[in-house]
Structure formats: C-alpha cells, structure tokens
PDB file as gemmi writes it, atoms N, CA and C in Angstrom:
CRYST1    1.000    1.000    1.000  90.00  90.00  90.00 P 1                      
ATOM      1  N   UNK A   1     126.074-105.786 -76.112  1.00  0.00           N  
ATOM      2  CA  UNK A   1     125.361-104.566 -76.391  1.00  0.00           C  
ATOM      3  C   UNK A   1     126.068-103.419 -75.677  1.00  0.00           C  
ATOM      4  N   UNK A   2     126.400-101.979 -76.450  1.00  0.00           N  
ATOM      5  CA  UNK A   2     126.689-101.177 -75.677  1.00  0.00           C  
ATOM      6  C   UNK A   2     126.214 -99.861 -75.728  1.00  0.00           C  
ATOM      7  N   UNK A   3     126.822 -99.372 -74.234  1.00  0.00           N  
ATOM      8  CA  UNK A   3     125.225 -97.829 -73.997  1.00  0.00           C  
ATOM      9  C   UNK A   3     125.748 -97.046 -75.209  1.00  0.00           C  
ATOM     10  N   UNK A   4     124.423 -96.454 -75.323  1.00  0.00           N  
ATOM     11  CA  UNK A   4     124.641 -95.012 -75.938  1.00  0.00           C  
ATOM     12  C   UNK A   4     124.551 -93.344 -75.356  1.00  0.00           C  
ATOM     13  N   UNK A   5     124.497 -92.791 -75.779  1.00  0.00           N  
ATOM     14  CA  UNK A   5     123.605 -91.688 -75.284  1.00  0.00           C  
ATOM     15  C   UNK A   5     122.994 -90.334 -75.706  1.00  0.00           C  
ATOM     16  N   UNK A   6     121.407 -90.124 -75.503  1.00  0.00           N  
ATOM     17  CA  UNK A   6     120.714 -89.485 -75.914  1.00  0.00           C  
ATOM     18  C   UNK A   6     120.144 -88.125 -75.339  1.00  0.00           C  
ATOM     19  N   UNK A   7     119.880 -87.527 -75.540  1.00  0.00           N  
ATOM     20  CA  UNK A   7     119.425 -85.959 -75.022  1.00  0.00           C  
ATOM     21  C   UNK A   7     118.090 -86.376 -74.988  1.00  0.00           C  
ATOM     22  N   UNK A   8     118.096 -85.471 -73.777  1.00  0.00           N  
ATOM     23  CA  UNK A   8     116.376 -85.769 -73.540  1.00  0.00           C  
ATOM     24  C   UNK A   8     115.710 -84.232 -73.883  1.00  0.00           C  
ATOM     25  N   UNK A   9     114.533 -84.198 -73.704  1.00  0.00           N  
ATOM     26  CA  UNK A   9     113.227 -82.872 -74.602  1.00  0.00           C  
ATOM     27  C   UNK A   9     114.171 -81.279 -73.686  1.00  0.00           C  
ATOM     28  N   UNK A  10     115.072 -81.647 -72.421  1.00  0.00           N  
ATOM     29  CA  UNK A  10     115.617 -80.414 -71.776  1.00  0.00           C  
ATOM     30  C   UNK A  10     116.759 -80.679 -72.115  1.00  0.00           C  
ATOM     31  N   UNK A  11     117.502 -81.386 -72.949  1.00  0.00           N  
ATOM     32  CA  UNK A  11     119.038 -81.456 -73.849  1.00  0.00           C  
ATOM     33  C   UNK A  11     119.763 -81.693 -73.142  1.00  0.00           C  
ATOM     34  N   UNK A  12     119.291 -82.577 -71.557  1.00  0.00           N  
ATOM     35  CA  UNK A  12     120.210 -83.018 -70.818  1.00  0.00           C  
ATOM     36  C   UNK A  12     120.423 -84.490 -70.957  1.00  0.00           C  
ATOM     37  N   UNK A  13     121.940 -85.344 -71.037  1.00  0.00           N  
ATOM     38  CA  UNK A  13     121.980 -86.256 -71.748  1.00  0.00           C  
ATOM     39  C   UNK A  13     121.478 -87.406 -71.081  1.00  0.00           C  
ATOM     40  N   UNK A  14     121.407 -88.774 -71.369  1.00  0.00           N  
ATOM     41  CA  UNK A  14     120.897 -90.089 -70.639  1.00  0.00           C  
ATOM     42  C   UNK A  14     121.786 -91.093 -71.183  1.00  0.00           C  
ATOM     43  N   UNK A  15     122.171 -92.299 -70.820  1.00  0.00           N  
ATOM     44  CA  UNK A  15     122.968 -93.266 -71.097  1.00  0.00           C  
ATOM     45  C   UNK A  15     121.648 -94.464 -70.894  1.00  0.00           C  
ATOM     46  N   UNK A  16     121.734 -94.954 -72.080  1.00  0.00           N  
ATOM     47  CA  UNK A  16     121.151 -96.270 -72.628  1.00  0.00           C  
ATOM     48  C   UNK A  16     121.954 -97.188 -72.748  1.00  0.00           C  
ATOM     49  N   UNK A  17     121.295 -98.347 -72.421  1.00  0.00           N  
ATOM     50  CA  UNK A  17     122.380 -99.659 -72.371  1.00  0.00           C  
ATOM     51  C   UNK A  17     121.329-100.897 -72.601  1.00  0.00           C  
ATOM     52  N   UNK A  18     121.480-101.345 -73.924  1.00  0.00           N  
ATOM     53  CA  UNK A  18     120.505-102.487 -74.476  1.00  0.00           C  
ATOM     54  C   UNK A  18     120.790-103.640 -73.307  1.00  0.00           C  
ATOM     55  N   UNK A  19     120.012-104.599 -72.914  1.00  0.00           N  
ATOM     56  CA  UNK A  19     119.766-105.681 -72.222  1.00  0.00           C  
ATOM     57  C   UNK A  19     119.625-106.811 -72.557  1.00  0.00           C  
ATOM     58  N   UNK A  20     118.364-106.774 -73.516  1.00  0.00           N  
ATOM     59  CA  UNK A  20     117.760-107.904 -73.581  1.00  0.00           C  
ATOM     60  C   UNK A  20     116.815-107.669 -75.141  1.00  0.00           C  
ATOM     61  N   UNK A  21     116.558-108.673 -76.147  1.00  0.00           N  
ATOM     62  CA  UNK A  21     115.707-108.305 -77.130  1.00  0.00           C  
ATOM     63  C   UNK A  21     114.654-109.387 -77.364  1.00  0.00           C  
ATOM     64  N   UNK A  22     113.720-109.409 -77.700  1.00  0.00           N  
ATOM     65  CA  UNK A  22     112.806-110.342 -77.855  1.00  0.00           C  
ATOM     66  C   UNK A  22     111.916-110.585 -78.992  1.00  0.00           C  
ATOM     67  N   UNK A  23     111.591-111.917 -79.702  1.00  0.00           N  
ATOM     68  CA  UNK A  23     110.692-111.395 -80.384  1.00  0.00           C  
ATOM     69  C   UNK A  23     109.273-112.531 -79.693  1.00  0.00           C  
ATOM     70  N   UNK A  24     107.978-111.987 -79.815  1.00  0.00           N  
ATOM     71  CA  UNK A  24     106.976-112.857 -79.347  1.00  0.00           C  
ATOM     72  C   UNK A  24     106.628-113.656 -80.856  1.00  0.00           C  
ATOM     73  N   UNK A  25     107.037-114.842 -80.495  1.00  0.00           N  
ATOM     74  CA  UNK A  25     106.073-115.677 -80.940  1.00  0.00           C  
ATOM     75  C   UNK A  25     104.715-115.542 -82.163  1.00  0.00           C  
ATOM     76  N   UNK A  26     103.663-115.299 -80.933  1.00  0.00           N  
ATOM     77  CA  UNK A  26     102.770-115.767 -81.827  1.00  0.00           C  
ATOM     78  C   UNK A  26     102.445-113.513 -82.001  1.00  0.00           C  
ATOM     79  N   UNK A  27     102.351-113.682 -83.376  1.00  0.00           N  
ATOM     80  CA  UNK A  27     102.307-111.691 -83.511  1.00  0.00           C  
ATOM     81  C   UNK A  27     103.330-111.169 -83.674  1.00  0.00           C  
ATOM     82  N   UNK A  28     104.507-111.918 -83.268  1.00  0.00           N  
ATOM     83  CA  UNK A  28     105.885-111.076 -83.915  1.00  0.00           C  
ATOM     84  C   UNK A  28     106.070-109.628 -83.341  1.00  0.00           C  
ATOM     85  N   UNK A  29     105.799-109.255 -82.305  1.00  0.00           N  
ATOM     86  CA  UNK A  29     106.274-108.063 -81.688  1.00  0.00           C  
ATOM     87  C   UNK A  29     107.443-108.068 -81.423  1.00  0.00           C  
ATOM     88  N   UNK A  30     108.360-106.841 -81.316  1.00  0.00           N  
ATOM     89  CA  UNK A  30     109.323-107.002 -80.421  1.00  0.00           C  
ATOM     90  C   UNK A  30     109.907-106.245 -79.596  1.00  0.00           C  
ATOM     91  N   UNK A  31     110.445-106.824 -78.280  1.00  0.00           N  
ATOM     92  CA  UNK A  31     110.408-106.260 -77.296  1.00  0.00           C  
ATOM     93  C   UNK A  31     111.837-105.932 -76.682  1.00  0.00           C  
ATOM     94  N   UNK A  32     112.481-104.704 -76.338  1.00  0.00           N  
ATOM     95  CA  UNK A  32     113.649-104.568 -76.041  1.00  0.00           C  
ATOM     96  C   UNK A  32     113.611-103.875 -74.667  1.00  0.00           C  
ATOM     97  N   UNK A  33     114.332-104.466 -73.695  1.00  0.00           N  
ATOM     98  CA  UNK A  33     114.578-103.855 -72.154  1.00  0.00           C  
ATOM     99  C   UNK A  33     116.011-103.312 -72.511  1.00  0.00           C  
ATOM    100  N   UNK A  34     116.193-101.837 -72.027  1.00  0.00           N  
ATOM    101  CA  UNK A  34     117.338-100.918 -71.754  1.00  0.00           C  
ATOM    102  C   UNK A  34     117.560-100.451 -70.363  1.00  0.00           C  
ATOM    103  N   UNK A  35     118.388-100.547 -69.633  1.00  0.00           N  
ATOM    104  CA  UNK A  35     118.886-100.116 -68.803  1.00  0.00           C  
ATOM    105  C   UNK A  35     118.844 -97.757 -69.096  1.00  0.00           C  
ATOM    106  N   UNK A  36     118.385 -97.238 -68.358  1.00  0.00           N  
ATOM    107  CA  UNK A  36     118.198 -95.478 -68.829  1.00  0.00           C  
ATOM    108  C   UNK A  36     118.810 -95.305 -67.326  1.00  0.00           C  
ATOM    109  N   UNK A  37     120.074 -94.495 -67.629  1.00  0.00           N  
ATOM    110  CA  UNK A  37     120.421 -93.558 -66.768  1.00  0.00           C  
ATOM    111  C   UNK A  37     120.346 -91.895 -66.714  1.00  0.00           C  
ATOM    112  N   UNK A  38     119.649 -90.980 -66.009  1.00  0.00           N  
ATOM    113  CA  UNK A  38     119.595 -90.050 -66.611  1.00  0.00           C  
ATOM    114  C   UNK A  38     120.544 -89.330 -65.966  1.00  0.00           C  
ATOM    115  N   UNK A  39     121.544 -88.919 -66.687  1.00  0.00           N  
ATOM    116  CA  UNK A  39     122.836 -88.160 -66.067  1.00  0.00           C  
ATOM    117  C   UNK A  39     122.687 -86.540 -64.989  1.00  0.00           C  
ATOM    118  N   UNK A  40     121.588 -86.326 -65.300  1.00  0.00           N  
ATOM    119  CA  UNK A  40     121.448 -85.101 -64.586  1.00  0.00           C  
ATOM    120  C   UNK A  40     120.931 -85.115 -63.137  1.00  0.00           C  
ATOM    121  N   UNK A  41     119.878 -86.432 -63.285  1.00  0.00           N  
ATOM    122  CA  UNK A  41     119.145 -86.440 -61.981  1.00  0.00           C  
ATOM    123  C   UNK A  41     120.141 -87.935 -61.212  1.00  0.00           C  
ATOM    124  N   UNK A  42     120.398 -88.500 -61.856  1.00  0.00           N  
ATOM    125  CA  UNK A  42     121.283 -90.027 -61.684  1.00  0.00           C  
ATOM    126  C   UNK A  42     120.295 -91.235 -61.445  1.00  0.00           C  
ATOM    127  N   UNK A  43     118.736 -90.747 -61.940  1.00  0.00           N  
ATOM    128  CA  UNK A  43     117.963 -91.620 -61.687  1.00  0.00           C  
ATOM    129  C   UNK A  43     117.758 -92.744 -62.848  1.00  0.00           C  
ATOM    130  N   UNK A  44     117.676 -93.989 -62.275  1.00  0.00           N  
ATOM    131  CA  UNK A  44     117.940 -95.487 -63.214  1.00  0.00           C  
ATOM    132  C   UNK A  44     116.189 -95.732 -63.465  1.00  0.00           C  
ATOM    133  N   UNK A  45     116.297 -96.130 -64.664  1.00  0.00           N  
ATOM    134  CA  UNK A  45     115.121 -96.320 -64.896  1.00  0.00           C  
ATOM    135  C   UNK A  45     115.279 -97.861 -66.023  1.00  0.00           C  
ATOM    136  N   UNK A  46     113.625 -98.307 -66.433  1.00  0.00           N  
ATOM    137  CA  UNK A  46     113.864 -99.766 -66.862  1.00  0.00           C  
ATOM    138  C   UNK A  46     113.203 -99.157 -67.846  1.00  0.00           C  
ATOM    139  N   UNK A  47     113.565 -99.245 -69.161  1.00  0.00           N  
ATOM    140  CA  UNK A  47     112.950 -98.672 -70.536  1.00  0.00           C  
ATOM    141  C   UNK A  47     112.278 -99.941 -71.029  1.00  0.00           C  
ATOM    142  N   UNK A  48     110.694-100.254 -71.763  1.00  0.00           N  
ATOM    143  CA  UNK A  48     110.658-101.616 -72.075  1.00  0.00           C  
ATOM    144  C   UNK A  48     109.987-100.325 -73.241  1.00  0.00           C  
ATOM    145  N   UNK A  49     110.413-101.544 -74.383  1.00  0.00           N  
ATOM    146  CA  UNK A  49     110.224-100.479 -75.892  1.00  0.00           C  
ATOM    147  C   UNK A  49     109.237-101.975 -76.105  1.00  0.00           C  
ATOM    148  N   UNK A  50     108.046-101.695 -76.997  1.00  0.00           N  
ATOM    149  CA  UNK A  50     107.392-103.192 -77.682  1.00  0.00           C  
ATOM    150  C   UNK A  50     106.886-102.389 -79.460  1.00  0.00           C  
ATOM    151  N   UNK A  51     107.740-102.999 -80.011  1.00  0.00           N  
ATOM    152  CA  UNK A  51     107.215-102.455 -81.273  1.00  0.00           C  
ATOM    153  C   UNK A  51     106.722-103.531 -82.218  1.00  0.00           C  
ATOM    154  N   UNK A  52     104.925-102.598 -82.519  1.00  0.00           N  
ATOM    155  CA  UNK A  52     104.327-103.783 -83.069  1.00  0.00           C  
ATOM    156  C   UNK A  52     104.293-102.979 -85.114  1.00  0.00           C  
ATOM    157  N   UNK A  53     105.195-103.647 -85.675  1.00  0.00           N  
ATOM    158  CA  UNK A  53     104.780-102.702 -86.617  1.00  0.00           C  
ATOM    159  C   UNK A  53     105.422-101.867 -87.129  1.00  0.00           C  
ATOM    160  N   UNK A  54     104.439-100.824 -87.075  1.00  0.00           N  
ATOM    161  CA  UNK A  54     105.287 -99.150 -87.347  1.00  0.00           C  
ATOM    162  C   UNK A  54     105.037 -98.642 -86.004  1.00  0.00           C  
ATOM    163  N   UNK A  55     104.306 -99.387 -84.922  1.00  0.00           N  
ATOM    164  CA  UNK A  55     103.960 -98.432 -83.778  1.00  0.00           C  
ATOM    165  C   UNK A  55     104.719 -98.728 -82.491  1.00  0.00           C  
ATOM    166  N   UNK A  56     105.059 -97.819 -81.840  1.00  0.00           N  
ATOM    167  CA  UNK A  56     106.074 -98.112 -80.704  1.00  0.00           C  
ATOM    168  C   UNK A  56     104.991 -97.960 -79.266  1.00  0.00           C  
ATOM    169  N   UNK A  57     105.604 -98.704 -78.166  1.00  0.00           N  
ATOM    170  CA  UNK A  57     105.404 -98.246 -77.231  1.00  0.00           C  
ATOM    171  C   UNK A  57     106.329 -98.462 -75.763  1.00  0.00           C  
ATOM    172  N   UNK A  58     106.117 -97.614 -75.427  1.00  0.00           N  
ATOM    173  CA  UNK A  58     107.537 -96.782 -74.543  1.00  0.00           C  
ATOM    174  C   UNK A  58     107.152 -97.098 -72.995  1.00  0.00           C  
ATOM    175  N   UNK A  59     107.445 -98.093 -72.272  1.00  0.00           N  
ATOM    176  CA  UNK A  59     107.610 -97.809 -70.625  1.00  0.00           C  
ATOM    177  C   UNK A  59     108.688 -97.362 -70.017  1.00  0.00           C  
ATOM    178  N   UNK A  60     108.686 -96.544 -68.973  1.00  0.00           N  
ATOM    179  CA  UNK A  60     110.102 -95.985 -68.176  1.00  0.00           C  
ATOM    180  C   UNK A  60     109.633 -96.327 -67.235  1.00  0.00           C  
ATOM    181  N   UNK A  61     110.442 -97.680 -66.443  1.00  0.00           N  
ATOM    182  CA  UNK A  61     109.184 -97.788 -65.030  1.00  0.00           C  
ATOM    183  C   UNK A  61     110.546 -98.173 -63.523  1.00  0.00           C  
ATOM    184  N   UNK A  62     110.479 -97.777 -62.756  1.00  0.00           N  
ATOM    185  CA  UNK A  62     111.241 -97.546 -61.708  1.00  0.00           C  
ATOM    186  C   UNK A  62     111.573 -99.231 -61.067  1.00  0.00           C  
ATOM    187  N   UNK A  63     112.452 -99.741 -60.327  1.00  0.00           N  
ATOM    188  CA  UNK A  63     112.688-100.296 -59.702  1.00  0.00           C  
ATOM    189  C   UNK A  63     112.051-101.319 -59.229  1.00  0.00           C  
ATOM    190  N   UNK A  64     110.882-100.681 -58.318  1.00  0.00           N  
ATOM    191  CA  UNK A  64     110.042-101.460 -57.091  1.00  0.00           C  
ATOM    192  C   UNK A  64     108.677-101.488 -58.434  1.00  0.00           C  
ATOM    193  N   UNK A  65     108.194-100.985 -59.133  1.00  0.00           N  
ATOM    194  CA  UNK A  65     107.908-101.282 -60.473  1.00  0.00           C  
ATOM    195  C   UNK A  65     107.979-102.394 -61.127  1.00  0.00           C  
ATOM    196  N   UNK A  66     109.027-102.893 -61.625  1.00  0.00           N  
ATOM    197  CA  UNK A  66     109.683-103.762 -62.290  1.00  0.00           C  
ATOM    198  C   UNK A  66     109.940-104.891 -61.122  1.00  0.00           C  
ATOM    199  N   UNK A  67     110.436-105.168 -60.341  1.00  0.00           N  
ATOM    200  CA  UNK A  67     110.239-106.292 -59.138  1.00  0.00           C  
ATOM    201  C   UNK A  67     108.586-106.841 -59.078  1.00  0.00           C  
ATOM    202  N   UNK A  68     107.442-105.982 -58.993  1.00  0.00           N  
ATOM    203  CA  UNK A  68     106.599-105.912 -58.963  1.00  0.00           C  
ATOM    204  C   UNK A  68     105.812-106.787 -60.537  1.00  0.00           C  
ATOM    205  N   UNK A  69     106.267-106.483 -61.421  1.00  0.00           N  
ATOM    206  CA  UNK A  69     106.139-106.687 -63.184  1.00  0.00           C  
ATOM    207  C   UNK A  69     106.560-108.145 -63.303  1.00  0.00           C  
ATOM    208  N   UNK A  70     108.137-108.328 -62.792  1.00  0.00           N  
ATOM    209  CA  UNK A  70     108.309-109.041 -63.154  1.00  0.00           C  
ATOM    210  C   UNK A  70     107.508-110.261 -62.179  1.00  0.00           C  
ATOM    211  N   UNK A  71     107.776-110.211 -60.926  1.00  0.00           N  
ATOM    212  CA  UNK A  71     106.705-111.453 -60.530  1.00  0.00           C  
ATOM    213  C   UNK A  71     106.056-111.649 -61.066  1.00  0.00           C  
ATOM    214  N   UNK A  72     104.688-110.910 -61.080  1.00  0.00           N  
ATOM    215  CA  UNK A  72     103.486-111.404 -61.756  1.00  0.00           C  
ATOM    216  C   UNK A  72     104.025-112.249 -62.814  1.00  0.00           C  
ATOM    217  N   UNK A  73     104.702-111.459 -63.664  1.00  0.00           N  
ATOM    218  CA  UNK A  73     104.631-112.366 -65.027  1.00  0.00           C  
ATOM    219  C   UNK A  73     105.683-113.906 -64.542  1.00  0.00           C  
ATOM    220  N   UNK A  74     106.481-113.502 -63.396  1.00  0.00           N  
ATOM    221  CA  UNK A  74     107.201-115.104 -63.040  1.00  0.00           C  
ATOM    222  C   UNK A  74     106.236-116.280 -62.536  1.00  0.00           C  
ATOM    223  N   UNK A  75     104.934-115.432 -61.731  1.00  0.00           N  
ATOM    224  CA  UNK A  75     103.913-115.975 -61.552  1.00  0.00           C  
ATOM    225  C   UNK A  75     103.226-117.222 -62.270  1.00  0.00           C  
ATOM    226  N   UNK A  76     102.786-116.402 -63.079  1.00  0.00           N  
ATOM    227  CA  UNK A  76     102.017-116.572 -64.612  1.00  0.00           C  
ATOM    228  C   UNK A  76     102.630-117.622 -64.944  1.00  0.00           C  
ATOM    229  N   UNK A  77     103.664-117.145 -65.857  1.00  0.00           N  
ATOM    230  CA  UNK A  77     104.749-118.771 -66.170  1.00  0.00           C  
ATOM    231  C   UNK A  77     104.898-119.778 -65.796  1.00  0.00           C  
ATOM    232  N   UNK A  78     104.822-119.353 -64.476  1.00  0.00           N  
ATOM    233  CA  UNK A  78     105.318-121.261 -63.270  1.00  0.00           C  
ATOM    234  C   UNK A  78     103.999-121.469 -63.367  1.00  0.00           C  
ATOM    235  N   UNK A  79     102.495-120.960 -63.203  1.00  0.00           N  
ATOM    236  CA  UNK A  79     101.487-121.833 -63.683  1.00  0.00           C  
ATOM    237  C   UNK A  79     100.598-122.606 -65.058  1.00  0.00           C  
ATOM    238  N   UNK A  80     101.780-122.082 -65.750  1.00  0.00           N  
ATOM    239  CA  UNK A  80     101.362-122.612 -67.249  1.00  0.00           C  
ATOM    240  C   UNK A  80     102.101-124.380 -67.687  1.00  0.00           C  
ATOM    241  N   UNK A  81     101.076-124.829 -67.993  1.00  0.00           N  
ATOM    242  CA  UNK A  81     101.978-126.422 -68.854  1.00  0.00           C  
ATOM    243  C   UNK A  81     103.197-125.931 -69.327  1.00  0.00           C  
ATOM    244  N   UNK A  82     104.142-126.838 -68.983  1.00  0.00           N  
ATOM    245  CA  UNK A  82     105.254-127.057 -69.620  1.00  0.00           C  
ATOM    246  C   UNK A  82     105.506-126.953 -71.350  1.00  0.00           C  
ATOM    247  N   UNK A  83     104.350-127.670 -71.782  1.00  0.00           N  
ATOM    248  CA  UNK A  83     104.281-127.972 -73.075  1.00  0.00           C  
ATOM    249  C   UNK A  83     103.564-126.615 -74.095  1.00  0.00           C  
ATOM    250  N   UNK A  84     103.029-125.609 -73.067  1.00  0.00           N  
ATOM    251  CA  UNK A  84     103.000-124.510 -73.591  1.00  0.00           C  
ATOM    252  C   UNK A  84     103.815-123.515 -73.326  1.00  0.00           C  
ATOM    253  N   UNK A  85     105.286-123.628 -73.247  1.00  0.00           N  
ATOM    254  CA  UNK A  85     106.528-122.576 -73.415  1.00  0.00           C  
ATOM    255  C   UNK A  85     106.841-122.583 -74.339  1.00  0.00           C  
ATOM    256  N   UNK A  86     107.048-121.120 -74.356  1.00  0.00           N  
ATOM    257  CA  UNK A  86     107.194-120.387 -76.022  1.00  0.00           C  
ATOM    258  C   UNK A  86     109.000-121.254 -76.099  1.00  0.00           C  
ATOM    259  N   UNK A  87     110.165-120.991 -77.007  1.00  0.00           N  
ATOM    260  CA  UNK A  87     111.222-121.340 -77.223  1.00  0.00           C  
ATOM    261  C   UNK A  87     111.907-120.687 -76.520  1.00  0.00           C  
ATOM    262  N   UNK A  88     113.051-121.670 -75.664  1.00  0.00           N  
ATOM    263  CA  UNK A  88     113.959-121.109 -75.274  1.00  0.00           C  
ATOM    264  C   UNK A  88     114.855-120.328 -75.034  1.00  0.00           C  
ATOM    265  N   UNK A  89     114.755-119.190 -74.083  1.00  0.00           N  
ATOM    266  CA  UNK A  89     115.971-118.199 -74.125  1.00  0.00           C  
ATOM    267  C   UNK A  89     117.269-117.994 -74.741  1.00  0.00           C  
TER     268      UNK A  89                                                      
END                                                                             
C-alpha cells in the first residue's frame, strides 16, 4: 500500500498511508487503518475508516488512544473460545 496525499478543510496537505483492510465477518463492514501525517503540524494520527454501506465512519485517534483501543480489544480476544475466531489474518 502506498501514502497519498490530501488537503485538509485549511488546504494544508496530510500524507496517508493504508495499513491494514478488513472485512467483518458476520455484517460485512469494512474496516481500513491509515497511518495520517499532518504535514503542517507533524502530528501522527491513527485514521480507522468502518464503512457500513453507503455510510462512513471516521476515527482520528492519537497514540496513547490506540495503545489503549487496542488492548481492550487484545483483551477481549484472549478471552473468547478458540472455536469462536473469526478467519485468519
């Protein structure tokens, strides 16, 4: 995957860089993590896009954020049956 880059609502630019894509299972959403650099401020951000549909929805969530996100959900996982994991990465 490689970055792109987009102007933001003050026409200052940002560098996107796809990660990761997903689709869920059961509902068929799908979910894409981007790496967002915003060139002006140099601040990194974790973009999680989930589009169900025609409808999008947009997180920009910081660092200690996302450390935070992802446990829980690493949490979650390690206490679920084995035999209920979705398919392999």
């Amino acid at each position: 995957m490689t970055a792109s880059r987009a102007a933001t609502d003050d026409s200052r630019p940002m560098q996107i860089t796809p990660l990761q894509r997903l689709t869920v299972p059961l509902g068929g959403q799908e979910i894409e993590l981007q790496d967002v650099l915003h060139d002006a401020e140099g601040m990194r951000l974790l973009r999680i896009r989930i589009r169900e549909r025609a409808r999008f929805t947009i997180f920009d969530i910081d660092p200690a954020t996302a450390r935070q996100w992802g446990a829980a959900m690493q949490r979650w996982a390690d206490e679920q049956p084995t035999a209920a994991a979705g398919p392999a990465a």
